[in-house]
DRENVODREN-848165 format. One record per residue (C-alpha): residue number from 1; residue in one letter; x, y, z. Coordinates in Angstrom, 2 decimals, padded with zeros to 5 digits. Example, Ala and Ser with C-alpha at 12.3 -4.5 7.8 and 13.67 -1.06 7.14 Angstrom:
BEGIN
PT  nr rest       X       Y       Z
PT   1    A  012.30 -004.50  007.80
PT   2    S  013.67 -001.06  007.14
//
This chain:
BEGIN
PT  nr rest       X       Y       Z
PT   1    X  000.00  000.00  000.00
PT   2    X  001.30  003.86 -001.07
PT   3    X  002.14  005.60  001.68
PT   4    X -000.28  008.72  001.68
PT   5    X  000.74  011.68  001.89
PT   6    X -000.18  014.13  004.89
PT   7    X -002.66  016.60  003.09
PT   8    X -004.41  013.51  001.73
PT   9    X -004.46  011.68  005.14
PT  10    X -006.32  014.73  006.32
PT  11    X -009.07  014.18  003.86
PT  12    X -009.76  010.86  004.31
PT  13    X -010.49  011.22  007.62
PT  14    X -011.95  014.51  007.23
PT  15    X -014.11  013.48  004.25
PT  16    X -015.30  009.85  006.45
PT  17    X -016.04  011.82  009.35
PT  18    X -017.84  014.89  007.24
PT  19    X -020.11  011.85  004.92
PT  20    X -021.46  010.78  008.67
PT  21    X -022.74  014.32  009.40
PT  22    X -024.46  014.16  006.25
PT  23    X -026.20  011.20  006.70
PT  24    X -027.01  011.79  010.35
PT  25    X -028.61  015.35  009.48
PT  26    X -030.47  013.95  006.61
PT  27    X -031.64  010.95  008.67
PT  28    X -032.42  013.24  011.67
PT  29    X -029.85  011.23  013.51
PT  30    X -031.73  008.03  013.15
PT  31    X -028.02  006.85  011.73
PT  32    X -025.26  008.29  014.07
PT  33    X -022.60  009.67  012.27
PT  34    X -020.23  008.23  014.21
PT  35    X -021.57  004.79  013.03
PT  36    X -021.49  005.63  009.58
PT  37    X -017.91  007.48  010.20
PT  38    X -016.70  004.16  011.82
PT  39    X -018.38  001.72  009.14
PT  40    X -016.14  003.95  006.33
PT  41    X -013.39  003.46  008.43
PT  42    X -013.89 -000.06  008.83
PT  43    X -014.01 -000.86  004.93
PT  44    X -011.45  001.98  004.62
PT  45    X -009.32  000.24  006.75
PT  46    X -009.60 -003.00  004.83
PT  47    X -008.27 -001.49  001.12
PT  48    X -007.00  001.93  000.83
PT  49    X -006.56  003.48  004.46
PT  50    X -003.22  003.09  005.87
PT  51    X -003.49  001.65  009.54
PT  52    X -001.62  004.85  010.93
PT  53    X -003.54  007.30  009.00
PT  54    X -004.34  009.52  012.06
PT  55    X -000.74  009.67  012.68
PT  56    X  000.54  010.13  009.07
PT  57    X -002.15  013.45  009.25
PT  58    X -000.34  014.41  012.36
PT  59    X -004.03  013.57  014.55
PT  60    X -002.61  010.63  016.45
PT  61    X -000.83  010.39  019.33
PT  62    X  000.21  012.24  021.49
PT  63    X -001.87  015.14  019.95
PT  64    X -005.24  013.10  020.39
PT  65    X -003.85  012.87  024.07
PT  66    X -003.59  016.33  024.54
PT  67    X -007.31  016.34  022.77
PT  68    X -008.47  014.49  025.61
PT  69    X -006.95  016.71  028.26
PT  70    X -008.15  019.50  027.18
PT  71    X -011.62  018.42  025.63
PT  72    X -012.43  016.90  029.61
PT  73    X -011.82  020.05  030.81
PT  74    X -013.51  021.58  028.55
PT  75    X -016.71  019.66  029.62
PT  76    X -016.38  020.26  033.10
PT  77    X -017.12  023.77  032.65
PT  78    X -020.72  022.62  031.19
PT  79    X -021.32  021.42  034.68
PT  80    X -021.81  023.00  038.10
PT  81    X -020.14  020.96  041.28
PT  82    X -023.71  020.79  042.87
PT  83    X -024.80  019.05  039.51
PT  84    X -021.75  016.94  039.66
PT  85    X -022.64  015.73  043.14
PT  86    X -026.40  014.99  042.18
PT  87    X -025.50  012.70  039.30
PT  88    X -024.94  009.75  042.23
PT  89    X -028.23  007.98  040.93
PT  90    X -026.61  007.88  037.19
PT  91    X -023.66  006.52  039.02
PT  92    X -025.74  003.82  040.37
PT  93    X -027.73  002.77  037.11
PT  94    X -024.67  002.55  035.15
PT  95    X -023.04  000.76  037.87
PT  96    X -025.76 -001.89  037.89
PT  97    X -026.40 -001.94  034.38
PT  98    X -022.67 -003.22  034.67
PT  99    X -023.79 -005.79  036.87
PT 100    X -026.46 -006.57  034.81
PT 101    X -024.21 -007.43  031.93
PT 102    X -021.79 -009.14  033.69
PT 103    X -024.35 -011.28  035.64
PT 104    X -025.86 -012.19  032.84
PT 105    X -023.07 -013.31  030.54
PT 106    X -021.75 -015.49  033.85
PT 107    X -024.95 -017.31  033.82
PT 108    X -026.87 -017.14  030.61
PT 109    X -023.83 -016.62  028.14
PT 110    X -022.17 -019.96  029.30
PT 111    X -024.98 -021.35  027.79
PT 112    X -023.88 -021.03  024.15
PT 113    X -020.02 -019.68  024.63
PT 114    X -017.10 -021.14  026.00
PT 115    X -016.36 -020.17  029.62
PT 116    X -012.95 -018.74  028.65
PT 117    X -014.28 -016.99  025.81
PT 118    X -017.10 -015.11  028.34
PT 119    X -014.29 -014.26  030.86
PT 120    X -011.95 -012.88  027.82
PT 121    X -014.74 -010.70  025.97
PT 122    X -016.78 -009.19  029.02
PT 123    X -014.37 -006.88  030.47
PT 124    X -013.84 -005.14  026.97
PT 125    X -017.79 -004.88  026.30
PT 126    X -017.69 -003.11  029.65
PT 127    X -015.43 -000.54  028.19
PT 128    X -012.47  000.93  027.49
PT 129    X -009.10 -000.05  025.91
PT 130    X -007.28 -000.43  029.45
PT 131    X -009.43 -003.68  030.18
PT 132    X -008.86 -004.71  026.34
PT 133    X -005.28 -005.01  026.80
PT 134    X -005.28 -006.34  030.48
PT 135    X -007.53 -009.69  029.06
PT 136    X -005.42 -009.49  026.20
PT 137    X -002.30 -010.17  027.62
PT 138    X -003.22 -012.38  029.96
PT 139    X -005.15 -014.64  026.94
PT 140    X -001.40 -014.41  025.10
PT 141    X  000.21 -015.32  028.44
PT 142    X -001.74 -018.61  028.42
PT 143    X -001.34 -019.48  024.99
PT 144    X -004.79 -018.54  024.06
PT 145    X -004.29 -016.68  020.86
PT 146    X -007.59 -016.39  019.49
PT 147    X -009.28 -015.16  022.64
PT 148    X -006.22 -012.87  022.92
PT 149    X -007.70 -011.16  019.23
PT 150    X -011.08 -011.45  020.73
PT 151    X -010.21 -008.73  023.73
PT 152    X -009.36 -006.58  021.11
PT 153    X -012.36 -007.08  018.37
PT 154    X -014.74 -006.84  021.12
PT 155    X -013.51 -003.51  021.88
PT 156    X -013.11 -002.03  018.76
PT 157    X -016.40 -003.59  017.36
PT 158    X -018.78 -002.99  020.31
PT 159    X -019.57  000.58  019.04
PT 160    X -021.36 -000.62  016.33
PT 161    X -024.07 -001.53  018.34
PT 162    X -023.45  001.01  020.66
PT 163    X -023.96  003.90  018.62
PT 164    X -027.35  003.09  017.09
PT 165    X -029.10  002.26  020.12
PT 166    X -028.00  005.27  021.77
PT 167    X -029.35  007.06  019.01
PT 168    X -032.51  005.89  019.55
PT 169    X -032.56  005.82  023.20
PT 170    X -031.60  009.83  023.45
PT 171    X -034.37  010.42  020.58
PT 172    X -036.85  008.85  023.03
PT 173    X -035.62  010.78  025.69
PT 174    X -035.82  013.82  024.05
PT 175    X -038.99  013.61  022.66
PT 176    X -039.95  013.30  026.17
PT 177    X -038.20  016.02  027.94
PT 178    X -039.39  018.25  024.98
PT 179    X -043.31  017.30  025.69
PT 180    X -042.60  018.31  029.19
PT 181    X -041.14  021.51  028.30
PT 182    X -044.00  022.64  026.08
PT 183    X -046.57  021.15  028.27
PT 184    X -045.21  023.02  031.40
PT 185    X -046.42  022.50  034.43
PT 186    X -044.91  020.54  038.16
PT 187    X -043.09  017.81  035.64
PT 188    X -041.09  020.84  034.19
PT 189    X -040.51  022.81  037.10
PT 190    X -039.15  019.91  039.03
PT 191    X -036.34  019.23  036.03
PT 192    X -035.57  022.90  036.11
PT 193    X -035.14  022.49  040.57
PT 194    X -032.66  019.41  039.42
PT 195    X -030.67  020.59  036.44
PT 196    X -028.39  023.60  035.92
PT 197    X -031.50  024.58  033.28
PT 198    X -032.39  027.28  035.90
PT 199    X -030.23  029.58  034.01
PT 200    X -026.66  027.60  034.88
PT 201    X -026.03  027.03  031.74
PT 202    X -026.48  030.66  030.64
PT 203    X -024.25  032.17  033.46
PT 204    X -020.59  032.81  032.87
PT 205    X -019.52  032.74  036.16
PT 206    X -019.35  029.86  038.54
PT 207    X -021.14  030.41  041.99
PT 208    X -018.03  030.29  044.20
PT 209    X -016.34  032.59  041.71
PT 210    X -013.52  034.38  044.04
PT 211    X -011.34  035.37  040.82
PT 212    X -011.77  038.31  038.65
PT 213    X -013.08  037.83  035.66
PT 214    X -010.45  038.63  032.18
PT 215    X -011.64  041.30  029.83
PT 216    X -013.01  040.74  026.66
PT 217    X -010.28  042.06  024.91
PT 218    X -007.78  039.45  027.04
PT 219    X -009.48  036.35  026.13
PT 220    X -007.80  035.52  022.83
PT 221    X -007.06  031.43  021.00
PT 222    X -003.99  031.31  023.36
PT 223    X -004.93  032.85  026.36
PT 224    X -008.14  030.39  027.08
PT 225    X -005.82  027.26  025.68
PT 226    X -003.28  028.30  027.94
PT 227    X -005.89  028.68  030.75
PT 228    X -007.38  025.04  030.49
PT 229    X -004.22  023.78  029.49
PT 230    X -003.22  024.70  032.66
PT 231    X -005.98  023.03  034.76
PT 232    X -005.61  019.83  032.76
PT 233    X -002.08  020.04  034.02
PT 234    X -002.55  020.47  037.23
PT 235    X -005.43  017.59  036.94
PT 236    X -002.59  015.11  035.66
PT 237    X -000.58  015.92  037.61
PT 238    X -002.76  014.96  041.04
PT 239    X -003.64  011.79  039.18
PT 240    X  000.40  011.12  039.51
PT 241    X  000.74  012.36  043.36
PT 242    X -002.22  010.01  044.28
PT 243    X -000.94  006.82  041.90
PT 244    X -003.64  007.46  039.66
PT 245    X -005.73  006.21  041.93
PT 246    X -008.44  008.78  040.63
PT 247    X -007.89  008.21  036.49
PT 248    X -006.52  011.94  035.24
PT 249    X -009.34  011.80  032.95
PT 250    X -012.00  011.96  035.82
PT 251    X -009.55  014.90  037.11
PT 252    X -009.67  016.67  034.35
PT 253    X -013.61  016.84  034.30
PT 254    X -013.47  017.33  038.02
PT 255    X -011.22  020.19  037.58
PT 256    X -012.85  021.57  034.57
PT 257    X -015.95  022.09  037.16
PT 258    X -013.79  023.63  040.16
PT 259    X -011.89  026.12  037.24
PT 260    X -015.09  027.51  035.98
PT 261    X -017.09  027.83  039.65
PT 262    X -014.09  029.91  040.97
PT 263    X -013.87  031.71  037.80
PT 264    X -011.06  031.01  036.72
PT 265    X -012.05  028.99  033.51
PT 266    X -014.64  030.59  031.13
PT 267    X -017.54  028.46  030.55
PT 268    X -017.04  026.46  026.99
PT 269    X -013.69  027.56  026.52
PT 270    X -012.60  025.39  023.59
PT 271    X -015.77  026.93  022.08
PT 272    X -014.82  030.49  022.77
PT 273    X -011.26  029.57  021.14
PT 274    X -012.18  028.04  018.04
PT 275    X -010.11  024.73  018.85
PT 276    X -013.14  022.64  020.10
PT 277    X -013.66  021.39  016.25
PT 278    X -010.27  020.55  015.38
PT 279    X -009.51  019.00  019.12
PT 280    X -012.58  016.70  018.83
PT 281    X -011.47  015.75  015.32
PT 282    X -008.38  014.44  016.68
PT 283    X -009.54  012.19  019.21
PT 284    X -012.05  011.03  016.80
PT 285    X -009.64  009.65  014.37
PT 286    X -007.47  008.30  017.27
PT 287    X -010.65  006.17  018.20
PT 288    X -011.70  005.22  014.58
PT 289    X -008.19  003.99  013.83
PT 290    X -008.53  001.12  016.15
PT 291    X -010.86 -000.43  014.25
PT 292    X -007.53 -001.24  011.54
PT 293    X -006.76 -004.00  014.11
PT 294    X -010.54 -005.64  013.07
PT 295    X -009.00 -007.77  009.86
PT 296    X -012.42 -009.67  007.78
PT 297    X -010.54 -013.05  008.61
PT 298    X -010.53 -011.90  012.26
PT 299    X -014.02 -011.02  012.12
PT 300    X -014.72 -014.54  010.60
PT 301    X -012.94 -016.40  012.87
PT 302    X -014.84 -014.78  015.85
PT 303    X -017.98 -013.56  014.78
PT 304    X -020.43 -016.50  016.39
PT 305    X -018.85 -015.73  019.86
PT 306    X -018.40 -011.94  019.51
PT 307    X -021.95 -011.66  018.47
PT 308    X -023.10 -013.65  020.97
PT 309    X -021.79 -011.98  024.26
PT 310    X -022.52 -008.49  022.79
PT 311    X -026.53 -009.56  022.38
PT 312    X -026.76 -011.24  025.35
PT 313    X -024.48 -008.32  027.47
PT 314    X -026.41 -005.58  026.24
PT 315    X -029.83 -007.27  027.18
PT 316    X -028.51 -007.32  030.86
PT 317    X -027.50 -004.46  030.85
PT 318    X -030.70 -002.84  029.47
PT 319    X -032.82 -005.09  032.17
PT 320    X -031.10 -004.03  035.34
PT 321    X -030.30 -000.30  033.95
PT 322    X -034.00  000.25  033.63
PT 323    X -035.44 -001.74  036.94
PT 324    X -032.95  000.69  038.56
PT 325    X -033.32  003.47  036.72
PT 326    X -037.11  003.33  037.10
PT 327    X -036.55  003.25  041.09
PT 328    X -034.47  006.22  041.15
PT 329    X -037.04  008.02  038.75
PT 330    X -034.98  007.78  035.67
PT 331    X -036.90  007.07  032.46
PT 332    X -036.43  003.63  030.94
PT 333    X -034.73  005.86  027.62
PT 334    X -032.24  007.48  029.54
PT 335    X -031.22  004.72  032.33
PT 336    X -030.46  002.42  029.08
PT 337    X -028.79  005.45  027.24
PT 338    X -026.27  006.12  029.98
PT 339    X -025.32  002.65  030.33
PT 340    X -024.84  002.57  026.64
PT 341    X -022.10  004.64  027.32
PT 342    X -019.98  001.75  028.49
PT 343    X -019.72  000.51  024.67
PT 344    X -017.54  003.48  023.47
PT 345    X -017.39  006.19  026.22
PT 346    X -016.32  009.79  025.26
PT 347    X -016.18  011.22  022.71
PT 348    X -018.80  009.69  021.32
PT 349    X -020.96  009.95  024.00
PT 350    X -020.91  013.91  023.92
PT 351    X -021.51  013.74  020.11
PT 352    X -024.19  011.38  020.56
PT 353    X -026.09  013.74  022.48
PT 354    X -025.23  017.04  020.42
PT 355    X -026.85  015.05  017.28
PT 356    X -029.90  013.96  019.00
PT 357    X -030.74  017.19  020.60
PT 358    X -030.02  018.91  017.03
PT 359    X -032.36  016.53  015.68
PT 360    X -035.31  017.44  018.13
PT 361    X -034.50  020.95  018.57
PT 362    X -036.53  023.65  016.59
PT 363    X -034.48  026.43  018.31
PT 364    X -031.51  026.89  020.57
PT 365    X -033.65  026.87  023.40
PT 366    X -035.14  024.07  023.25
PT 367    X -031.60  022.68  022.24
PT 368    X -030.00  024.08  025.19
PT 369    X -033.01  022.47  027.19
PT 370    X -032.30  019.23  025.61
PT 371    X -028.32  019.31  026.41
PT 372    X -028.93  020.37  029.83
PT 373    X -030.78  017.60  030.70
PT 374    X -028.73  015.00  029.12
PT 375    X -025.29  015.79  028.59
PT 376    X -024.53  015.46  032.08
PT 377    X -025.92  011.77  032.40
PT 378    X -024.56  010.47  029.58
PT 379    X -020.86  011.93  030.31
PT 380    X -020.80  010.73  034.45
PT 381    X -022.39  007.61  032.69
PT 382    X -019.13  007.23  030.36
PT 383    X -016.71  007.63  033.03
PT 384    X -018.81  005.29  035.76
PT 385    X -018.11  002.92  032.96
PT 386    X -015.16  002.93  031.17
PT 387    X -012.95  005.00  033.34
PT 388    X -014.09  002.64  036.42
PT 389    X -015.89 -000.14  035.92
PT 390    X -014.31 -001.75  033.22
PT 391    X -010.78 -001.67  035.01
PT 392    X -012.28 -002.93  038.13
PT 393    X -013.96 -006.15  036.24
PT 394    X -011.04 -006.76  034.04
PT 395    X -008.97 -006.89  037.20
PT 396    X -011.59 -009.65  038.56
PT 397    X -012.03 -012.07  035.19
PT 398    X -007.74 -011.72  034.81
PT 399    X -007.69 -014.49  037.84
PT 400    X -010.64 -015.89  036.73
PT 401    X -009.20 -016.96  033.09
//
């Protein structure tokens, strides 16, 4: 295969990424466009695409770490700390959707896969790409090559079903929170009492603001970079002092919220500097590119058993997520949707939500509405899951293999 050449490593990815918009505006996000980003990639990946394309086009590492740095921050300053706090029952549902999943594959799955091949795949389905490459290794330590690959397919593959279902889930939701907000009444006041819609998201200024604000004519491209650059920094760096105990990336949301209640951080920063596009595209393409490792012979070899514990994992997790959910007085939409999150985590989780609410919007208000009431969710949900969970479990079925 030609090498490609930067400027044309740009488009491709560019191009893939832009043909999902389409689709998703013309569809009304009915088709995510990060499924139909990731399906391009996929085929992509299998004749013309160079493996390292994100690097060759100078998006890969360790700019799409940076991406993630920053782009946590970013979102922390969407969020107030009493929000943060109040988002414990989210923490619960996708905590027992978890359970759910797990249980279920434990007991039902060993029905029709191979107890090895249950332990191996779960701990990916519940996540991210640490507790891929802790069953991983220990499959290759054992000699267990093919469940080895299958760590790795589940976790670059799971997104496929990920993405559409969240797609529908949020438009549920929506539709929803949007009859409430045109119908009015004690339904819509109590959101408003629980969610930073009572003008939160409109202020500037955090609550416990004790620093100055900048003037206008101060907050250029490099001072607000430098500015959450800074608290992402100083995130990372209590991630080290602690033994990254807490994951920096849950720092770097936490400290995204502190920065912007003291005032330090402007709310949206990354928005207000024109970087938010080109940062997201970055970590987008860092994600996609993992789905090069998903070879058609791979996908062959595997498919009964991948296909398998995905159907059967997210049906657990959709049963407990919405007994739970419905409990804590979470609809059944939006207790599924945030344990979705656990199949690809952020970024896709934020652009997930953007598309929906765009979908089901008629005007920035109602968009804002929409946002408010669902961004936070389904980003606590993504870290609960991925950040947490997954590493936790994956800890668990290493012993058990």
């Amino acid at each position: 295969m030609q090498q490609m050449s930067v400027i044309m490593s740009f488009c491709v990815i560019t191009v893939f990424m832009a043909i999902g918009d389409v689709v998703s505006n013309k569809t009304k996000a009915f088709v995510p466009s990060v499924f139909v980003a990731a399906t391009l990639f996929l085929f992509g990946f299998w004749t013309f695409v160079p493996s390292n394309v994100d690097i060759i086009a100078g998006l890969g590492m360790p700019v799409a770490l940076m991406a993630m740095y920053l782009l946590l921050v970013h979102m922390g300053t969407l969020m107030s700390l009493k929000e943060l706090v109040s988002e414990w029952k989210t923490i619960t549902i996708a905590l027992c959707g978890i359970g759910g999943m797990v249980g279920v594959l434990l007991t039902l799955g060993r029905l029709f896969v191979a107890k090895e091949a249950i332990i191996v795949g779960t701990p990916p389905l519940t996540g991210g790409i640490v507790a891929a490459i802790m069953m991983n290794q220990a499959a290759t330590e054992k000699g267990l090559t093919t469940l080895a690959i299958l760590a790795i397919v589940m976790y670059v593959m799971q997104g496929f079903v990920g993405y559409p279902l969240t797609a529908l889930a949020l438009k549920k939701e929506g539709k929803r929170l949007l009859s409430i907000y045109h119908n009015g009444g004690e339904e819509l006041e109590k959101l408003q009492v629980n969610s930073k819609s009572n003008k939160q998201t409109a202020e500037t200024r955090g609550r416990f603001q004790f620093i100055p604000p900048l003037p206008d004519s101060y907050q250029t491209t490099f001072m607000l970079l430098a500015k959450t650059g800074l608290v992402a920094w100083a995130a990372v760096g209590a991630s080290a002092l602690m033994n990254d105990f807490i994951s920096k990336f849950v720092l770097c949301l936490i400290f995204g919220v502190i920065a912007a209640e003291i005032g330090f951080l402007e709310r949206k920063p990354l928005n207000k500097s024109g970087s938010f596009g080109y940062l997201m595209l970055s970590l987008m393409a860092y994600v996609f590119v993992a789905l090069a490792k998903a070879t058609p012979a791979m996908l062959t070899q595997m498919a009964g058993d991948l296909v398998i514990i995905i159907i059967i994992g997210v049906i657990g997790m959709g049963i407990a997520s919405m007994i739970v959910g419905k409990l804590l007085g979470y609809s059944k939409a939006m207790a599924f949707a945030l344990t979705l999150t656990a199949l690809y985590g952020f970024p896709p989780n934020y652009i997930l939500t953007e598309e929906a609410a765009r979908a089901l919007a008629d005007n920035p208000e109602e968009f804002n509405f929409l946002m408010d009431h669902m961004l936070p969710k389904m980003l606590v949900g993504g870290f609960t899951t991925v950040t947490v969970a997954s590493v936790i479990i994956a800890g668990i079925f290493v012993k058990m293999l």
